[in-house]
Structure formats: C-alpha cells, structure tokens
C-alpha beads as a LAMMPS data file, in Angstrom:
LAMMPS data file: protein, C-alpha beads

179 atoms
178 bonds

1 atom types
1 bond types

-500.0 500.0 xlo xhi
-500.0 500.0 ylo yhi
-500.0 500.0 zlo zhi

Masses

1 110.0

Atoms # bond

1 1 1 -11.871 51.159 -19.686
2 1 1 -11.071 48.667 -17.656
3 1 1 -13.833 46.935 -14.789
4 1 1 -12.356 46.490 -11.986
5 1 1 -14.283 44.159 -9.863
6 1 1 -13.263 43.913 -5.826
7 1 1 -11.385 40.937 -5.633
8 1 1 -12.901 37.477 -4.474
9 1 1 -11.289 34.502 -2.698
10 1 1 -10.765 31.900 -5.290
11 1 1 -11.391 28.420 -4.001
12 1 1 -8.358 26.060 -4.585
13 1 1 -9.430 22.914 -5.690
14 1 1 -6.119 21.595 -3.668
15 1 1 -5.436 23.081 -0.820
16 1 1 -2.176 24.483 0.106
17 1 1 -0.348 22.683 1.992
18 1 1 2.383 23.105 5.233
19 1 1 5.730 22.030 5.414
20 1 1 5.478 18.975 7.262
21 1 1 3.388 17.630 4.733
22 1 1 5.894 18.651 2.047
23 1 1 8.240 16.939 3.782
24 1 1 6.268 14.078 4.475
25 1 1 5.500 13.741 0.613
26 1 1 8.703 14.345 -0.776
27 1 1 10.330 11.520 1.630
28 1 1 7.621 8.823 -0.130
29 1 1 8.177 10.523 -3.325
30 1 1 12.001 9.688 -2.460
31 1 1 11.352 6.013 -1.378
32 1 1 9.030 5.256 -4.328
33 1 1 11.962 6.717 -6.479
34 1 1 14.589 4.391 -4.759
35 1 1 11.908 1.087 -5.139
36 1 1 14.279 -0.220 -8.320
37 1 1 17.497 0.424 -6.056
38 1 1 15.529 -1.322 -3.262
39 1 1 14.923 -4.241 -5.709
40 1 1 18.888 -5.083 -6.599
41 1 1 19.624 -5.183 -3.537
42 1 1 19.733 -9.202 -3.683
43 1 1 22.849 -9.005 -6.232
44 1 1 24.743 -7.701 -2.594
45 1 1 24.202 -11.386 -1.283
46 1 1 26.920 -14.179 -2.169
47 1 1 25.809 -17.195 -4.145
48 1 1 26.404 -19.662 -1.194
49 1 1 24.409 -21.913 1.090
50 1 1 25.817 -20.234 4.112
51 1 1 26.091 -16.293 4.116
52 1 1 28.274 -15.148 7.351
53 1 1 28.649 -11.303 7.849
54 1 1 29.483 -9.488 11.130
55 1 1 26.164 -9.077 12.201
56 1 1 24.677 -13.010 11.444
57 1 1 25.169 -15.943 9.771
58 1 1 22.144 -17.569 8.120
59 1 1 21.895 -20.835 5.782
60 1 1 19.688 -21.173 3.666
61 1 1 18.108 -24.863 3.658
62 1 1 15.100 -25.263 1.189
63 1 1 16.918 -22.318 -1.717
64 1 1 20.301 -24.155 -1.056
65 1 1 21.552 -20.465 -2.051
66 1 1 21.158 -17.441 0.209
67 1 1 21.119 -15.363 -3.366
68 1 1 17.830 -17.163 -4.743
69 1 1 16.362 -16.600 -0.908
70 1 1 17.278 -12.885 -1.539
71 1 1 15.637 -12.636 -4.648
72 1 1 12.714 -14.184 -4.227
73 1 1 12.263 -11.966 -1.093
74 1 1 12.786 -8.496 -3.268
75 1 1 10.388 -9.536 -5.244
76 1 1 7.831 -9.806 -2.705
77 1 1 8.988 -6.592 -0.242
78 1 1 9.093 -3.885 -2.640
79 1 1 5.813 -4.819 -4.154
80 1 1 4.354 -4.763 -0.942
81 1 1 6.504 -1.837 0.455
82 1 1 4.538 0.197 -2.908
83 1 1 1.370 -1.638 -1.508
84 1 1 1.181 0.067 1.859
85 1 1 2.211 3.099 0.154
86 1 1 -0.426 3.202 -1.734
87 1 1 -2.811 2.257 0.816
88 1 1 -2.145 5.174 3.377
89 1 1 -2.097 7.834 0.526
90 1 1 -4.968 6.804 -1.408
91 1 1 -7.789 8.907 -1.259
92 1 1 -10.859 7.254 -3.216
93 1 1 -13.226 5.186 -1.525
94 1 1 -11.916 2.082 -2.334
95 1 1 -9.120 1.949 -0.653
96 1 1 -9.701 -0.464 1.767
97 1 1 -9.611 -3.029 -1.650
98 1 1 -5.802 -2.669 -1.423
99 1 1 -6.015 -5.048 2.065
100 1 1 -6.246 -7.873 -0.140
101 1 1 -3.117 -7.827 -1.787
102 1 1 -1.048 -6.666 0.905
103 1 1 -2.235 -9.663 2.580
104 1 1 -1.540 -11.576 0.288
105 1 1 1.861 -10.237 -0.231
106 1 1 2.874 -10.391 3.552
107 1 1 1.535 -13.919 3.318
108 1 1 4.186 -15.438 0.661
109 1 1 6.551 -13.809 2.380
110 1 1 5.821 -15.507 5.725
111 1 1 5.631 -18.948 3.447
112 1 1 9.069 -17.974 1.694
113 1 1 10.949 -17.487 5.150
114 1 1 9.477 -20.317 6.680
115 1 1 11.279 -22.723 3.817
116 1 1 8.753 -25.932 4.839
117 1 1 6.231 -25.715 1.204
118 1 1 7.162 -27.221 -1.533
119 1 1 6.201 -24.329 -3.484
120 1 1 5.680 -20.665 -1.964
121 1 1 2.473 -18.955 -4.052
122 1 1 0.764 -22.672 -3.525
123 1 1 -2.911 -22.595 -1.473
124 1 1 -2.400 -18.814 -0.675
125 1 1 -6.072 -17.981 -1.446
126 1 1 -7.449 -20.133 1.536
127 1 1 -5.763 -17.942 3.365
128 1 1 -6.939 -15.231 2.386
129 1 1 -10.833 -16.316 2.463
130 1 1 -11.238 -14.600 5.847
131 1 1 -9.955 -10.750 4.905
132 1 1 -11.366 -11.307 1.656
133 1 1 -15.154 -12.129 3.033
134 1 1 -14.972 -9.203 5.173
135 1 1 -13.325 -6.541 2.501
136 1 1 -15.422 -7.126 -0.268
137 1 1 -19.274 -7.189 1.122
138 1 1 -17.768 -3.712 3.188
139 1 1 -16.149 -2.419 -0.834
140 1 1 -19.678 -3.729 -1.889
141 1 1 -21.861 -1.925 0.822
142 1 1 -19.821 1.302 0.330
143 1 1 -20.780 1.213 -3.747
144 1 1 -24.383 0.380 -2.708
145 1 1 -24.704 3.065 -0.533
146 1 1 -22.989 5.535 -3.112
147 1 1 -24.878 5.064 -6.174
148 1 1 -28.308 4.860 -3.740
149 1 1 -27.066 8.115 -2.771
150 1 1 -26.299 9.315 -6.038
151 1 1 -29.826 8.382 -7.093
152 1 1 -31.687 9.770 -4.551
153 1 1 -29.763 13.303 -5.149
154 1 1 -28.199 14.784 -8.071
155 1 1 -24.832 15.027 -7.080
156 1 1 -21.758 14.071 -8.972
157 1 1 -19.400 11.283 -8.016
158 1 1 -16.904 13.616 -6.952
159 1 1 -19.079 15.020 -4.675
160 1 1 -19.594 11.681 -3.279
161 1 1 -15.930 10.903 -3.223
162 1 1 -15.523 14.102 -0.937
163 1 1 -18.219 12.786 1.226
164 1 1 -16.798 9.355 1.745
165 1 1 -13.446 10.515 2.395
166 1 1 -11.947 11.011 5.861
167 1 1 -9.145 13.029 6.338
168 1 1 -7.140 12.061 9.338
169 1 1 -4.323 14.125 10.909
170 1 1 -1.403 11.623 11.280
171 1 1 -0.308 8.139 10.911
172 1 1 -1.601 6.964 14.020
173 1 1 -5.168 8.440 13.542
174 1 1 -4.900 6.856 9.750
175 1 1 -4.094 3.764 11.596
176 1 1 -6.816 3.644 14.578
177 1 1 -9.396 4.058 12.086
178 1 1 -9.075 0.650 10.653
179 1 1 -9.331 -1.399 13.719

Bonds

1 1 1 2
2 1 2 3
3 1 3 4
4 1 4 5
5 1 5 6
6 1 6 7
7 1 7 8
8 1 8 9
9 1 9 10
10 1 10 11
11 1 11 12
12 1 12 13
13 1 13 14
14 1 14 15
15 1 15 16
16 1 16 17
17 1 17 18
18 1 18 19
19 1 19 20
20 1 20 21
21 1 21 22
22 1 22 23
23 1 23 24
24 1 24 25
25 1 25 26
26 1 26 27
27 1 27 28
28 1 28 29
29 1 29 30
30 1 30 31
31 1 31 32
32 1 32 33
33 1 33 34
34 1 34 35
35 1 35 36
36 1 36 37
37 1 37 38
38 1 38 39
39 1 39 40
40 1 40 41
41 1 41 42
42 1 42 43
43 1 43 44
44 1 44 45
45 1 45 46
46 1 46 47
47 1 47 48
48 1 48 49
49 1 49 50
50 1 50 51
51 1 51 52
52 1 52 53
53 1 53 54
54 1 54 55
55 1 55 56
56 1 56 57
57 1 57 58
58 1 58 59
59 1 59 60
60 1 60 61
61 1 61 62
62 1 62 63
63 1 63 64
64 1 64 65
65 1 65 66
66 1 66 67
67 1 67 68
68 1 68 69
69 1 69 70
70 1 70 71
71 1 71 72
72 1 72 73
73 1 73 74
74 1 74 75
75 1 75 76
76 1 76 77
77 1 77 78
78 1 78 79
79 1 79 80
80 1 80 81
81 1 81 82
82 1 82 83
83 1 83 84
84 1 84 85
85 1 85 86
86 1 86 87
87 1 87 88
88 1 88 89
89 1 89 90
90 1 90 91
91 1 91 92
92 1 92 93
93 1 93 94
94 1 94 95
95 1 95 96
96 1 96 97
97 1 97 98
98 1 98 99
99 1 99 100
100 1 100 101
101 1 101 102
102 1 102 103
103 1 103 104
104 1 104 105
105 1 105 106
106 1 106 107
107 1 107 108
108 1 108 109
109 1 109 110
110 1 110 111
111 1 111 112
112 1 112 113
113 1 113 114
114 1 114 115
115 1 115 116
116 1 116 117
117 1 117 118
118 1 118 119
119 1 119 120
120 1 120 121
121 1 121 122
122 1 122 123
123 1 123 124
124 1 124 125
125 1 125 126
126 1 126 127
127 1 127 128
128 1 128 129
129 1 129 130
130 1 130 131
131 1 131 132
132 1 132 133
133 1 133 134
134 1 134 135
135 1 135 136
136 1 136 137
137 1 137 138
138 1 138 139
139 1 139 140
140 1 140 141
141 1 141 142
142 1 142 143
143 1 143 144
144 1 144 145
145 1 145 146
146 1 146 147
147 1 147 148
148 1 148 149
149 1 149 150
150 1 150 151
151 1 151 152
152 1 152 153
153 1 153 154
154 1 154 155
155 1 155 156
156 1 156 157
157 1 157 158
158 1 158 159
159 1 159 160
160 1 160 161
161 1 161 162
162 1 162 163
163 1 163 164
164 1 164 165
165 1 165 166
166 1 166 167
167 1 167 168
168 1 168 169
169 1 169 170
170 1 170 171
171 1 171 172
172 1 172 173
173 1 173 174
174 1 174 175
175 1 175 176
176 1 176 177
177 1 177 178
178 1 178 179
C-alpha cells in the first residue's frame, strides 16, 4: 500500500524566475558568447598610419599603425567588458574586489588613447593606490565581520553569504548602491 502523504511546498533552492530576467540573462549569456568575435574585431582596421572611413578619420601618432592601436585596445575592452559583467552579476560577498581590476583596466586604456607614455602598463599601480586603500580595508572589514559572526553563531557560510547579499531590483538600484 502506498502512503500517501498531503503534499508540501518544496523550497527551491533557486528561485524561479520571470521573463524579463530570462531575457536579461540570455542577452549577457549572448554577449559573453560573442567576447572572441568582439576580440577580432581589430583585423577590420587597415595597417596604415591614417585610417579614413565615412564616419572619421583618425591617425595614429605614437602606434604609427591604426591596426597595432586596434589591437592593443581589444585587448584591454573585452577584458574589461567581462569585468563589469562579472561585477553586476556576482553574487558573493566579495564582489566589490572586482573594482580593482576594472580600474585598472579602464586606466590603460585611458593611457593607450592618450599616446603621450612611453610605455602603456608603466606606473599604473600609483594610480590605483586610492581605490585600492579604500576596497581592501572595506573586503577586509566584511571578512572580519563574517567569520566574528560565524563564531559567535553556528551558522554555515552559506548562510552568511545569504545574509550579506543584497538583492536589488534593476540596474540603476545595483548602481546607486555603490556611491
């Protein structure tokens, strides 16, 4: 004989979701996917000092070659492109660690389109001091406060993940809550 017991709501680990966020996730699943398409794109630009298409004309002075230009900049973008990506869908605590290198990132490629250095990943960490003494006593304090807390009470760190995270509703709200 079978025991039939009255059914109970099962509790999804992940919750479903709605259809904007399916579309929302399978567009960045789409972009990620078109990152190595994203990174060619520099064999589309001549080999020549001065590239003139219908929109501009630009010359490159410190490359010599609008091509090297282009490929030094791909290599810099689509890193940082998978950077931010990462960054607003990241859902540990740590997240805010991921500052760093984006900085970093958006900083050679101020130094690469500015063409004055002599050499573009030269003296970047100087620049980076000033996010870096703010993101890492904050990463620091956040891990301080988590294993005081996990101490104190016997939960498990992915209880304490849950209770670090914040869940906002859109971009904007994601974006607000950093500054």
């Amino acid at each position: 004989m079978i025991n039939k017991q009255p059914s109970e709501k099962i509790k999804l680990k992940y919750p479903t979701q709605d259809k904007k966020s399916l579309i929302i996730g399978s567009i960045v699943a789409t972009l990620i996917a078109a990152t190595p398409y994203l990174f060619y794109l520099y064999e589309s630009v001549p080999q020549e000092k001065v590239w003139d298409t219908f929109l501009f004309t630009y010359e490159s002075k410190y490359y010599e070659n609008v091509f090297v230009l282009a490929w030094t900049l791909t290599g810099k973008v689509v890193p940082l492109f998978l950077m931010i990506i990462w960054f607003f869908t990241c859902r540990h605590w740590w997240f805010h660690v991921l500052i760093v290198p984006i900085a970093m990132y958006i900083y050679q490629i101020f130094v690469t389109l500015k063409q004055d250095f002599n050499s573009v990943d030269s003296n970047q960490l100087i620049y980076l001091i000033p996010i870096m003494a703010i993101i890492i006593p904050t990463i620091y304090l956040l891990r301080a406060k988590i294993f005081n807390k996990i101490n104190d009470v016997n939960k498990t760190l992915e209880e304490m993940e849950e209770e670090f995270n914040t869940s906002p509703k859109s971009f904007w709200d994601k974006l607000k809550q950093y500054f």
